[in-house]
C-alpha positions in Angstrom: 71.7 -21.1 -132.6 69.2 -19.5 -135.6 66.0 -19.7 -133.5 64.2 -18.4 -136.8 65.2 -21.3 -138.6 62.5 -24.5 -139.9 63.2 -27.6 -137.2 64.8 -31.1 -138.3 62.8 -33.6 -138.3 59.5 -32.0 -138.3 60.4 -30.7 -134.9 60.8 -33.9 -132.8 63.4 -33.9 -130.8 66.3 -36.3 -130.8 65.5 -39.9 -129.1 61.9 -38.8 -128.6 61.1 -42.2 -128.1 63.4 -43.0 -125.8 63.9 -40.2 -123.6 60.7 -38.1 -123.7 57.2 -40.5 -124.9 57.6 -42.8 -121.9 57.4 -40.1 -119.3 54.5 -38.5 -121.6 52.9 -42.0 -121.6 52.9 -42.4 -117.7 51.3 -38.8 -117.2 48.4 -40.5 -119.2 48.5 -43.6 -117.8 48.0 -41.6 -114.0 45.9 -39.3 -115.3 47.7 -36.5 -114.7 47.5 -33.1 -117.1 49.6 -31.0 -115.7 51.1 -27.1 -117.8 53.6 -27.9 -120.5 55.7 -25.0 -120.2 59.0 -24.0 -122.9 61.8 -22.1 -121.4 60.1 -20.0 -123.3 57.6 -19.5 -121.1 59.4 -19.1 -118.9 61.1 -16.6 -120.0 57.6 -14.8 -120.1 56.9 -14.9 -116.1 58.0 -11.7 -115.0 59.5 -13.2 -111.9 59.6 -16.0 -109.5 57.1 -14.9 -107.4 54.5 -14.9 -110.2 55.6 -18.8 -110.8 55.4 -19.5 -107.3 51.7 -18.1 -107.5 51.1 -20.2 -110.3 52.5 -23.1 -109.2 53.4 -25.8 -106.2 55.2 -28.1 -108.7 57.6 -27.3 -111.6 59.2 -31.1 -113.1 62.3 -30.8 -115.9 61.6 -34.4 -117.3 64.5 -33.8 -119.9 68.4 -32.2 -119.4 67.6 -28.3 -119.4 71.2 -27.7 -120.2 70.8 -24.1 -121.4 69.3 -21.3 -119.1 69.0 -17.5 -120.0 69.9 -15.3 -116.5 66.2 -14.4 -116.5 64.8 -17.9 -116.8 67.5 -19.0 -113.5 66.1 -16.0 -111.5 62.9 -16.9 -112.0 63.1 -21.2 -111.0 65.8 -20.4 -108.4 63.2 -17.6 -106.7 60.3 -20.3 -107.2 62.8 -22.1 -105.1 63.2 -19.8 -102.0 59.8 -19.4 -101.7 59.2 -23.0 -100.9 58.2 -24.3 -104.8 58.8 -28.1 -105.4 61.3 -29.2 -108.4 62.2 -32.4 -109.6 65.0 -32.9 -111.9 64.1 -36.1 -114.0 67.6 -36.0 -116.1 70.9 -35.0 -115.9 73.2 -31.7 -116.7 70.6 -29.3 -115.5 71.3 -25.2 -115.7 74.5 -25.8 -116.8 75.5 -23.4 -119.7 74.4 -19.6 -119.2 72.8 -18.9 -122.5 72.0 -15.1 -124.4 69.0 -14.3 -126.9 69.6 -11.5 -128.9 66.7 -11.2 -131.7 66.6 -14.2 -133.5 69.9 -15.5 -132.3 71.0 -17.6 -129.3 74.4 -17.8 -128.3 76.3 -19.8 -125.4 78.2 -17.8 -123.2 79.9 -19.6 -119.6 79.0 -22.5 -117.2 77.1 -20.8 -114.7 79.5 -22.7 -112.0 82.5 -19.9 -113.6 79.9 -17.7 -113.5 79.4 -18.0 -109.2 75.9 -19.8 -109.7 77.1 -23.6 -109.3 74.0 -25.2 -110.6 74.6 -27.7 -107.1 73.3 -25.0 -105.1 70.0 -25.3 -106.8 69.6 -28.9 -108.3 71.5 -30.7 -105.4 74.1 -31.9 -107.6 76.2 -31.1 -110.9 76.9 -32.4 -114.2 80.1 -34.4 -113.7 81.0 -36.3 -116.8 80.0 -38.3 -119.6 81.2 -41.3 -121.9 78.3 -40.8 -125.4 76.6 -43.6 -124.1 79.3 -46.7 -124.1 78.9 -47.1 -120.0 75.7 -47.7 -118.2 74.6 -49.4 -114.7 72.6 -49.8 -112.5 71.6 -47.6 -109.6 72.6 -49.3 -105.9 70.6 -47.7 -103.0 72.2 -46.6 -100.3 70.2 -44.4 -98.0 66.2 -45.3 -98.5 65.5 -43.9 -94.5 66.7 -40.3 -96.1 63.3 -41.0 -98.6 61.3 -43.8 -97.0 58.8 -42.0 -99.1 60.4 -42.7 -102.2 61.1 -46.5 -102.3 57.6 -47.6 -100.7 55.8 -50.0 -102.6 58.9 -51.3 -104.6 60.6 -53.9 -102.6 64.1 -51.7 -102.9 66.3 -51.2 -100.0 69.6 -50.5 -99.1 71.9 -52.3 -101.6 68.7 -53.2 -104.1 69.6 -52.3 -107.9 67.7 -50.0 -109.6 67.7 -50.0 -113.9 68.6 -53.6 -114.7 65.3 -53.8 -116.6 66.3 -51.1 -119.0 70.0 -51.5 -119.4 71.1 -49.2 -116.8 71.9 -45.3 -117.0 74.5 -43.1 -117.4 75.8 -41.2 -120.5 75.7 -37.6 -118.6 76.1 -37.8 -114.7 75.7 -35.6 -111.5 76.8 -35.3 -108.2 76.9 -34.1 -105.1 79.5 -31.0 -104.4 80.3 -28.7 -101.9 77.9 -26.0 -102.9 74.9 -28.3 -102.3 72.4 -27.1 -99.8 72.8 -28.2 -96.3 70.8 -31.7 -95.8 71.4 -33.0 -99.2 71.5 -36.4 -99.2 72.6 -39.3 -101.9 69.9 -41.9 -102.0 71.1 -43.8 -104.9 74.5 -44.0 -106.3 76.3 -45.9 -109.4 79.3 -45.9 -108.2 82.2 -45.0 -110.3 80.6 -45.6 -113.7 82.9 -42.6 -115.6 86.1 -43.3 -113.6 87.0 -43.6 -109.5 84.9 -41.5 -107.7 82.8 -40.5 -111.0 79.4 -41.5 -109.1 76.4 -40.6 -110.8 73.8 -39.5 -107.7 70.5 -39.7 -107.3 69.8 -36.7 -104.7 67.2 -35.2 -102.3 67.1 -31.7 -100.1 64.3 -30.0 -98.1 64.6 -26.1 -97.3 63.5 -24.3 -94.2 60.6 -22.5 -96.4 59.2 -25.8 -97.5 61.1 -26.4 -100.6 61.2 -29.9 -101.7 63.6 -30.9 -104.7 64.7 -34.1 -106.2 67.6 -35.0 -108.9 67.4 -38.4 -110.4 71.4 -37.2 -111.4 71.8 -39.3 -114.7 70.5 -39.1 -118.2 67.3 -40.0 -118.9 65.4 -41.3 -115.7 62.5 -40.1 -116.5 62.6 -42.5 -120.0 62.1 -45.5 -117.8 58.9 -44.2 -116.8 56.8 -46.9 -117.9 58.8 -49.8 -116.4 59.1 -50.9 -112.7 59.8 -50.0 -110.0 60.4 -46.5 -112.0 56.7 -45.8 -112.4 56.0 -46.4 -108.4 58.7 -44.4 -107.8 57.9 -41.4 -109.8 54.0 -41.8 -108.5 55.5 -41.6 -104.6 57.6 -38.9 -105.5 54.9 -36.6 -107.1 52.6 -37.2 -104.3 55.2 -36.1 -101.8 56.0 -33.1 -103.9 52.4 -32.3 -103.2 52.0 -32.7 -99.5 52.3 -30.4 -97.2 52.6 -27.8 -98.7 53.7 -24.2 -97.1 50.8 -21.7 -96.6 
Protein backbone atom coordinates (compact mmCIF):
# COMPACT_ATOMS: atom_id res chain seq x y z
CA UNK A 1 0.00 0.00 0.00
CA UNK A 2 1.23 3.79 -1.26
CA UNK A 3 0.25 5.62 2.03
CA UNK A 4 1.43 8.93 0.12
CA UNK A 5 -1.19 8.50 -2.35
CA UNK A 6 -4.73 10.97 -2.67
CA UNK A 7 -7.74 8.65 -1.05
CA UNK A 8 -10.85 7.31 -3.18
CA UNK A 9 -13.73 8.65 -2.66
CA UNK A 10 -12.77 11.82 -0.89
CA UNK A 11 -11.51 9.59 1.88
CA UNK A 12 -14.67 7.78 3.09
CA UNK A 13 -14.25 4.60 3.71
CA UNK A 14 -16.11 1.73 2.00
CA UNK A 15 -19.83 1.11 3.42
CA UNK A 16 -19.45 4.18 5.65
CA UNK A 17 -22.97 4.12 6.05
CA UNK A 18 -23.42 0.94 6.87
CA UNK A 19 -20.75 -0.13 8.99
CA UNK A 20 -19.28 3.03 10.60
CA UNK A 21 -22.21 6.31 10.82
CA UNK A 22 -24.51 4.13 12.99
CA UNK A 23 -22.02 3.50 15.77
CA UNK A 24 -20.92 7.39 15.20
CA UNK A 25 -24.64 8.26 15.51
CA UNK A 26 -25.24 6.35 18.82
CA UNK A 27 -22.05 8.01 20.56
CA UNK A 28 -24.13 11.22 19.80
CA UNK A 29 -27.21 10.05 20.66
CA UNK A 30 -25.58 8.95 24.47
CA UNK A 31 -23.64 11.81 24.55
CA UNK A 32 -20.61 10.36 24.64
CA UNK A 33 -17.09 12.08 23.06
CA UNK A 34 -14.71 9.90 23.61
CA UNK A 35 -10.53 10.15 21.62
CA UNK A 36 -10.69 9.17 18.03
CA UNK A 37 -7.49 7.51 17.73
CA UNK A 38 -5.77 6.07 13.98
CA UNK A 39 -3.45 3.23 14.30
CA UNK A 40 -1.59 5.92 13.62
CA UNK A 41 -1.73 7.11 16.73
CA UNK A 42 -1.13 4.60 17.91
CA UNK A 43 1.79 3.96 16.51
CA UNK A 44 2.85 7.29 18.22
CA UNK A 45 2.39 6.06 22.12
CA UNK A 46 5.71 5.02 23.03
CA UNK A 47 4.37 2.07 24.85
CA UNK A 48 1.53 0.47 26.56
CA UNK A 49 2.03 1.74 29.71
CA UNK A 50 1.66 5.31 28.40
CA UNK A 51 -1.95 4.14 26.87
CA UNK A 52 -2.84 2.56 29.99
CA UNK A 53 -2.16 6.00 31.62
CA UNK A 54 -4.14 7.63 29.13
CA UNK A 55 -6.82 5.47 29.09
CA UNK A 56 -9.43 2.87 30.97
CA UNK A 57 -11.26 2.13 27.66
CA UNK A 58 -9.85 1.52 24.14
CA UNK A 59 -13.18 0.36 21.55
CA UNK A 60 -12.21 -1.05 17.75
CA UNK A 61 -15.78 -0.33 16.34
CA UNK A 62 -14.53 -1.54 12.78
CA UNK A 63 -12.18 -4.93 11.72
CA UNK A 64 -8.51 -3.59 12.54
CA UNK A 65 -7.26 -6.33 10.31
CA UNK A 66 -3.75 -4.89 9.95
CA UNK A 67 -1.42 -4.32 13.00
CA UNK A 68 2.35 -3.03 12.83
CA UNK A 69 4.47 -5.21 15.78
CA UNK A 70 4.62 -1.80 17.62
CA UNK A 71 0.97 -0.91 17.47
CA UNK A 72 0.27 -5.03 19.02
CA UNK A 73 2.88 -4.29 21.85
CA UNK A 74 1.33 -1.45 22.74
CA UNK A 75 -2.85 -2.68 22.92
CA UNK A 76 -1.70 -6.17 24.15
CA UNK A 77 0.49 -4.30 27.14
CA UNK A 78 -2.66 -1.89 27.71
CA UNK A 79 -4.08 -5.31 28.15
CA UNK A 80 -1.95 -6.83 31.05
CA UNK A 81 -2.20 -3.89 32.91
CA UNK A 82 -5.82 -4.31 33.36
CA UNK A 83 -7.08 -1.77 30.24
CA UNK A 84 -10.69 -2.56 28.87
CA UNK A 85 -11.15 -3.42 24.97
CA UNK A 86 -14.05 -4.14 23.10
CA UNK A 87 -13.89 -5.51 19.74
CA UNK A 88 -17.09 -4.27 17.91
CA UNK A 89 -16.27 -6.33 14.49
CA UNK A 90 -14.64 -9.17 13.27
CA UNK A 91 -10.93 -10.23 11.95
CA UNK A 92 -9.14 -8.27 14.51
CA UNK A 93 -5.01 -8.19 14.52
CA UNK A 94 -4.92 -10.51 12.09
CA UNK A 95 -2.22 -9.70 9.39
CA UNK A 96 1.21 -8.37 10.77
CA UNK A 97 1.82 -5.41 8.70
CA UNK A 98 5.52 -3.25 7.91
CA UNK A 99 5.86 0.63 7.14
CA UNK A 100 8.82 1.48 5.57
CA UNK A 101 8.67 5.42 4.38
CA UNK A 102 5.76 5.90 2.44
CA UNK A 103 5.10 2.24 1.88
CA UNK A 104 3.13 -0.42 3.70
CA UNK A 105 3.43 -3.91 3.01
CA UNK A 106 1.74 -7.21 4.48
CA UNK A 107 3.97 -9.59 5.83
CA UNK A 108 2.27 -13.00 7.98
CA UNK A 109 -0.79 -13.79 10.12
CA UNK A 110 0.33 -13.09 13.35
CA UNK A 111 -1.14 -16.71 14.44
CA UNK A 112 2.19 -18.18 12.02
CA UNK A 113 3.83 -15.59 13.57
CA UNK A 114 3.26 -17.27 17.51
CA UNK A 115 0.87 -14.16 18.46
CA UNK A 116 -2.64 -15.96 17.76
CA UNK A 117 -4.73 -12.86 17.79
CA UNK A 118 -7.32 -15.40 20.28
CA UNK A 119 -4.94 -14.85 23.03
CA UNK A 120 -5.82 -11.27 22.97
CA UNK A 121 -9.33 -10.69 21.40
CA UNK A 122 -10.85 -13.94 22.79
CA UNK A 123 -11.47 -15.35 19.49
CA UNK A 124 -10.12 -15.53 15.82
CA UNK A 125 -11.07 -14.78 12.32
CA UNK A 126 -12.49 -18.06 11.09
CA UNK A 127 -14.03 -17.68 7.68
CA UNK A 128 -16.07 -15.74 5.41
CA UNK A 129 -18.62 -16.11 2.47
CA UNK A 130 -18.52 -11.95 0.75
CA UNK A 131 -21.62 -11.43 2.29
CA UNK A 132 -24.17 -14.26 0.61
CA UNK A 133 -24.82 -15.92 4.40
CA UNK A 134 -26.08 -14.00 7.34
CA UNK A 135 -28.19 -14.95 10.74
CA UNK A 136 -29.02 -14.32 13.58
CA UNK A 137 -27.22 -14.47 16.82
CA UNK A 138 -28.89 -17.28 19.39
CA UNK A 139 -27.84 -16.69 23.05
CA UNK A 140 -26.59 -19.26 24.91
CA UNK A 141 -24.90 -18.29 28.11
CA UNK A 142 -26.58 -14.65 29.34
CA UNK A 143 -25.50 -15.77 33.36
CA UNK A 144 -21.64 -15.56 31.89
CA UNK A 145 -22.90 -11.52 31.16
CA UNK A 146 -26.02 -10.89 33.09
CA UNK A 147 -24.70 -7.42 32.61
CA UNK A 148 -24.92 -7.52 29.09
CA UNK A 149 -28.47 -8.59 28.18
CA UNK A 150 -30.27 -6.48 31.08
CA UNK A 151 -32.94 -4.34 29.83
CA UNK A 152 -33.45 -6.27 26.55
CA UNK A 153 -35.83 -9.07 27.13
CA UNK A 154 -32.99 -11.72 25.59
CA UNK A 155 -32.28 -14.85 27.19
CA UNK A 156 -30.99 -18.14 26.62
CA UNK A 157 -32.19 -19.20 23.11
CA UNK A 158 -33.51 -15.37 22.23
CA UNK A 159 -32.27 -14.22 18.65
CA UNK A 160 -30.32 -11.41 18.30
CA UNK A 161 -30.11 -9.43 14.52
CA UNK A 162 -33.41 -10.28 12.88
CA UNK A 163 -34.16 -6.58 12.67
CA UNK A 164 -31.14 -5.94 10.53
CA UNK A 165 -30.84 -9.02 8.46
CA UNK A 166 -28.49 -10.91 10.52
CA UNK A 167 -24.57 -10.89 10.48
CA UNK A 168 -21.91 -12.68 9.22
CA UNK A 169 -19.63 -12.16 6.16
CA UNK A 170 -16.21 -12.38 8.39
CA UNK A 171 -16.48 -14.58 11.64
CA UNK A 172 -14.57 -15.47 14.84
CA UNK A 173 -14.22 -17.92 17.30
CA UNK A 174 -13.25 -19.29 20.20
CA UNK A 175 -9.68 -21.46 19.98
CA UNK A 176 -7.47 -22.98 22.20
CA UNK A 177 -5.19 -20.00 22.69
CA UNK A 178 -8.06 -18.01 24.30
CA UNK A 179 -7.42 -16.91 27.79
CA UNK A 180 -8.68 -18.98 30.53
CA UNK A 181 -12.49 -18.03 31.43
CA UNK A 182 -13.42 -17.12 28.06
CA UNK A 183 -16.77 -17.70 27.52
CA UNK A 184 -19.29 -17.84 24.25
CA UNK A 185 -22.31 -15.76 25.05
CA UNK A 186 -23.79 -15.68 21.71
CA UNK A 187 -23.28 -18.05 18.85
CA UNK A 188 -24.72 -18.41 15.09
CA UNK A 189 -24.19 -21.62 14.80
CA UNK A 190 -22.68 -23.01 11.71
CA UNK A 191 -23.40 -20.09 9.43
CA UNK A 192 -19.92 -20.82 7.07
CA UNK A 193 -20.13 -24.64 7.25
CA UNK A 194 -20.41 -27.36 10.45
CA UNK A 195 -18.79 -26.13 13.29
CA UNK A 196 -18.04 -22.56 11.43
CA UNK A 197 -19.85 -20.62 14.49
CA UNK A 198 -19.39 -17.10 14.52
CA UNK A 199 -19.00 -16.14 18.58
CA UNK A 200 -19.80 -13.48 20.43
CA UNK A 201 -17.12 -13.70 23.40
CA UNK A 202 -16.30 -12.33 26.94
CA UNK A 203 -12.90 -12.78 29.29
CA UNK A 204 -11.86 -11.08 32.62
CA UNK A 205 -8.05 -11.15 33.67
CA UNK A 206 -6.69 -11.34 37.17
CA UNK A 207 -5.33 -7.50 36.74
CA UNK A 208 -8.80 -6.26 36.07
CA UNK A 209 -8.82 -6.57 32.34
CA UNK A 210 -12.27 -6.62 30.89
CA UNK A 211 -12.61 -7.50 26.98
CA UNK A 212 -15.42 -8.16 24.79
CA UNK A 213 -15.68 -9.54 20.90
CA UNK A 214 -18.96 -9.19 19.23
CA UNK A 215 -16.98 -11.94 16.68
CA UNK A 216 -18.74 -11.08 13.31
CA UNK A 217 -18.66 -8.31 10.86
CA UNK A 218 -20.10 -5.28 11.63
CA UNK A 219 -21.88 -5.34 15.15
CA UNK A 220 -21.19 -2.26 15.89
CA UNK A 221 -23.36 -1.06 12.47
CA UNK A 222 -26.55 -2.05 14.19
CA UNK A 223 -25.94 0.43 16.66
CA UNK A 224 -28.93 2.40 16.37
CA UNK A 225 -31.47 -0.49 16.36
CA UNK A 226 -32.67 -2.58 19.36
CA UNK A 227 -31.73 -4.36 21.55
CA UNK A 228 -28.11 -3.46 19.92
CA UNK A 229 -28.13 0.09 21.37
CA UNK A 230 -29.09 -1.29 25.16
CA UNK A 231 -26.55 -3.62 24.72
CA UNK A 232 -23.73 -1.61 23.67
CA UNK A 233 -24.93 1.12 26.52
CA UNK A 234 -24.62 -1.99 29.28
CA UNK A 235 -21.50 -2.99 27.91
CA UNK A 236 -19.74 0.46 28.07
CA UNK A 237 -20.89 0.99 31.52
CA UNK A 238 -19.45 -2.24 32.63
CA UNK A 239 -16.25 -1.55 30.84
CA UNK A 240 -16.12 1.43 33.27
CA UNK A 241 -16.84 -0.07 36.61
CA UNK A 242 -14.56 -1.07 38.82
CA UNK A 243 -11.87 -0.25 37.65
CA UNK A 244 -8.23 -1.49 39.06
CA UNK A 245 -6.34 1.21 41.16
Amino acid sequence: VRLDRTYRDRGVPPRFRRYDLPFLKWLQWTGRKPDMLADDDLEAISSGDDLRALYDLVVFPGHSEYMTEHAYDVVERFRDLGGRLVFLSANNFFWKVEKQGATMRRVRQWRDLGRPEARLCGVQYRANDDGTKQGPFYVIDAQATPWLFQGTGLQNGSKLGEMVGGYGIEVDGTTPDSPPGTKVVALIPSLFGPGLHAEMAYYETAAGARVFSAGVLDFGGSATFWPVRRMLDNLWRHMLEDLPA
